[in-house]
N, C-alpha and C positions, 0 to 999 in steps of 0.2 A: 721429719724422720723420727722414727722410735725410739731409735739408740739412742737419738742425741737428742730427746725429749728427756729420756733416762739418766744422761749423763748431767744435764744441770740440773737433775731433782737430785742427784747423787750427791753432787757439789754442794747443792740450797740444806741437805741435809747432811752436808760433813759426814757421807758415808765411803769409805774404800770400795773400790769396783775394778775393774777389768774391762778394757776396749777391744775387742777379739775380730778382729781381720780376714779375712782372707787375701792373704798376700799375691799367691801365684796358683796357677791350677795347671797339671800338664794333663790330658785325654780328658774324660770325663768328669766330670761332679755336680752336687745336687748345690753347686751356688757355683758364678762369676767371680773372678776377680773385683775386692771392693767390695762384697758383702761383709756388713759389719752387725755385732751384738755386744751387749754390754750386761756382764755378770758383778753380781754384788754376793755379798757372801750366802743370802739367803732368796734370791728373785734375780729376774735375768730379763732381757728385752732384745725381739729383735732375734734374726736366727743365722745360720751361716751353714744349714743345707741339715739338721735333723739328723738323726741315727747316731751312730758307733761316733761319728765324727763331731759332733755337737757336745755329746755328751763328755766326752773326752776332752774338749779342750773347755767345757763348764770345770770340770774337774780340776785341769789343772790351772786354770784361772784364782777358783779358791782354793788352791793350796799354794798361788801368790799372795790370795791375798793375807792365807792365814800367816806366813813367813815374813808380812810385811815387805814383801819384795821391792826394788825400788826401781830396778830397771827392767827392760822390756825382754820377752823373751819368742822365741819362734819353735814350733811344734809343727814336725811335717808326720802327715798319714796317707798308708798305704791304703784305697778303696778296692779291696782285691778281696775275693774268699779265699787265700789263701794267707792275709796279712794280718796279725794278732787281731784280737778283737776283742774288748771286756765288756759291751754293750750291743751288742749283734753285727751281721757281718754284713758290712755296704759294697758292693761286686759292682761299681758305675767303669770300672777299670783304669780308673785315674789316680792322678797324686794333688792330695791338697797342701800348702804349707799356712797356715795362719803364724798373726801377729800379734801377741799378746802384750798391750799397753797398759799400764799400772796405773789409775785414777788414786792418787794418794789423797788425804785427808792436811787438807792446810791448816798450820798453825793458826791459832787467835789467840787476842790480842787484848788486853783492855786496861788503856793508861787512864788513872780516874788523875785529873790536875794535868792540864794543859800551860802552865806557867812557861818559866823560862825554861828548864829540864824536861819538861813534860814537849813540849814545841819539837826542842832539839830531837827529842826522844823519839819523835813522834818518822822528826823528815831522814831517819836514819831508817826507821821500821817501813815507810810506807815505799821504799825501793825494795821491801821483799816481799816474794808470796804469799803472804799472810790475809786473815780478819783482821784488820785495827778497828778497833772501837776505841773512839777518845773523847771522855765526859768530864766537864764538868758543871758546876754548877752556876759560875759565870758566864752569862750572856757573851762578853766582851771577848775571852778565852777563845772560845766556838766559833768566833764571827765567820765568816764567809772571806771576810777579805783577809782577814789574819791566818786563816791554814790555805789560803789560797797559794801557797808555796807547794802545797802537798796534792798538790794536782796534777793529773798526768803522769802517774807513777804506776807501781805492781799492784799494790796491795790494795783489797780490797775496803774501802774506806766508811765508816759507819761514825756520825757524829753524833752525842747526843748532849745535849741542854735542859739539865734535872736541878732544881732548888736541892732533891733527895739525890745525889746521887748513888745512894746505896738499893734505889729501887731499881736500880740496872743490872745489879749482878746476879739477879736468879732470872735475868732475860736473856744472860748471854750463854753461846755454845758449853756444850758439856767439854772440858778440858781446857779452858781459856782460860789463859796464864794472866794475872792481876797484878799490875804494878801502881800503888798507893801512894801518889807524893803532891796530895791539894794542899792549897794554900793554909790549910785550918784545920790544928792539931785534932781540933773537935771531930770533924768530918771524915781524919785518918782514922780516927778512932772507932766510929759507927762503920768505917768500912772494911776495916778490921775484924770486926763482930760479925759483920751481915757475913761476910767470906770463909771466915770458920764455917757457920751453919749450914754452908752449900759442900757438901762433902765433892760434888763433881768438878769438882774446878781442878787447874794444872797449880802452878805456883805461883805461889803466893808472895810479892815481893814489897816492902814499903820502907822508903826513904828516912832516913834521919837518924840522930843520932844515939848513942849508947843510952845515955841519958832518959830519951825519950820512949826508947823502949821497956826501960824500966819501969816508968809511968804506965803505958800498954800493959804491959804483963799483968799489974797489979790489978787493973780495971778488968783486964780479961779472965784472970783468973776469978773474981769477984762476980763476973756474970757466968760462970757457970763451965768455963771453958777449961779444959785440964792441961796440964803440962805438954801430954804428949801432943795435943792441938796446936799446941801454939806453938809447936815446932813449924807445923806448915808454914810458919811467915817468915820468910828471908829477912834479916837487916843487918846490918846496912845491905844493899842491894848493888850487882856491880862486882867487875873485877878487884878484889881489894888491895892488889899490888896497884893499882891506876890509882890515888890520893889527891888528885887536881879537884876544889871545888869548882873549879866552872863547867858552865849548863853543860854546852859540846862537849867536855872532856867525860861529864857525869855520864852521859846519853850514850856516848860510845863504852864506855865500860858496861854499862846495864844492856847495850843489842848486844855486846859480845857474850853477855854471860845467856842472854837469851839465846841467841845462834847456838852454842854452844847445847842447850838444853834441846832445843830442836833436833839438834843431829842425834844426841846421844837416844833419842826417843822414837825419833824418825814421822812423830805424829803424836796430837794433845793425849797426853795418858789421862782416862778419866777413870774416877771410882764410882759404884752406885751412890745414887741419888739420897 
């Protein structure tokens, strides 16, 4: 089917789209109950009978999607010459009703250190709709049997095993929110740097303390990075009313604070490249 060839190239490419139905049909029309098309903001696949009615619900398809819309909505047309028209007039003498489904664009995700917070972190995030990507540079981390907990779940799950883990972050999605807590301050460091340099990325979060950002800053600023930059990096990361050092209590405060960025955004906010 074409729509739904459309609809996982829409997905694979983290694009917003529209699912467009024909719900019901009373007398005549130039499609069945069950004809479907699927509109993106700028390409469309797939038809739901052509003319004044096509074009119209193309229409108001991308003006869900420009509003960001998040729930579904329903559009009924009169097929009559005597029933408004802004696209020419379709006289089949029926009524269509379509269903307009909103293809939203899912968060991503990408925890660089799978330790003990990173794990927790990980089996909180992969119960939602999400991209997780979770890197690190440890074999052992990554194994198979060790996230074998995170199996069977929502989110869609991407593992990767990098000596470099900073050569992953100009691989991942445009608006994929970074949370930075490997085992080696060294490693925080370079992924710090590489993450500045991607101006497309969502937020930017990395674990530790006051202390250690102070270190950061001074190296960051020293390689070229300016003040207002290094604003993009959250730290500490996490609800900061939550103070419990342990893993699960860390994990939960840092998916809260993420959830929270999710909703308020409704989808990865990304800047040019």
């Amino acid at each position: 089917m074409e729509w739904l060839d459309a609809l996982t190239r829409l997905r694979a490419a983290r694009q917003a789209g529209v699912i467009v139905t024909v719900a019901s049909v009373r007398g005549h029309a130039p499609r069945a109950s069950g004809a479907k098309m699927v509109v993106s903001s700028d390409d469309m696949w797939g038809t739901v009978g052509g003319g004044n009615l096509e074009v119209t619900a193309i229409e108001h398809a991308r003006g869900m999607i420009a509003r960001n819309v998040a729930e579904p909505d329903m559009l009924t047309l009169q097929l009559s010459d005597k029933a408004p028209a802004m696209h020419g007039v379709q006289c089949c003498g029926g009524e269509v009703t379509m269903l307009l489904e909103p293809i939203r664009v899912i968060p991503a995700v990408a925890v660089f250190g799978i330790g003990h917070v990173g794990l927790e972190l990980a089996r909180v995030l992969v119960r939602h709709d999400i991209e997780l990507h979770l890197i690190d540079s440890r074999a052992s981390m990554v194994a198979e049997a060790r996230l074998r907990v995170l199996q069977g779940n929502v989110a869609t799950l991407r593992v990767h095993h990098t000596p470099a883990p900073e050569s992953v972050v100009n691989e991942l999605p445009p608006g994929t929110h970074l949370l930075i807590m490997t085992h080696d301050h060294a490693e925080d460091m370079v992924l710090c740097d590489t993450a500045l340099r991607r101006r497309a990325l969502g937020s930017i979060g990395l674990i530790g303390s006051s202390a250690k950002w102070s270190r950061f800053r001074v190296h960051l600023l020293a390689e070229g990075h300016t003040d207002a930059e290094l604003e993009r990096i959250q730290t500490p990361i996490g609800i900061r009313q939550i103070t419990s050092k342990d893993p699960a209590a860390i994990a939960v405060s840092v998916a809260a604070e993420l959830l929270r960025l999710f909703e308020r955004s409704d989808s990865p906010a990304t800047t040019a490249e």
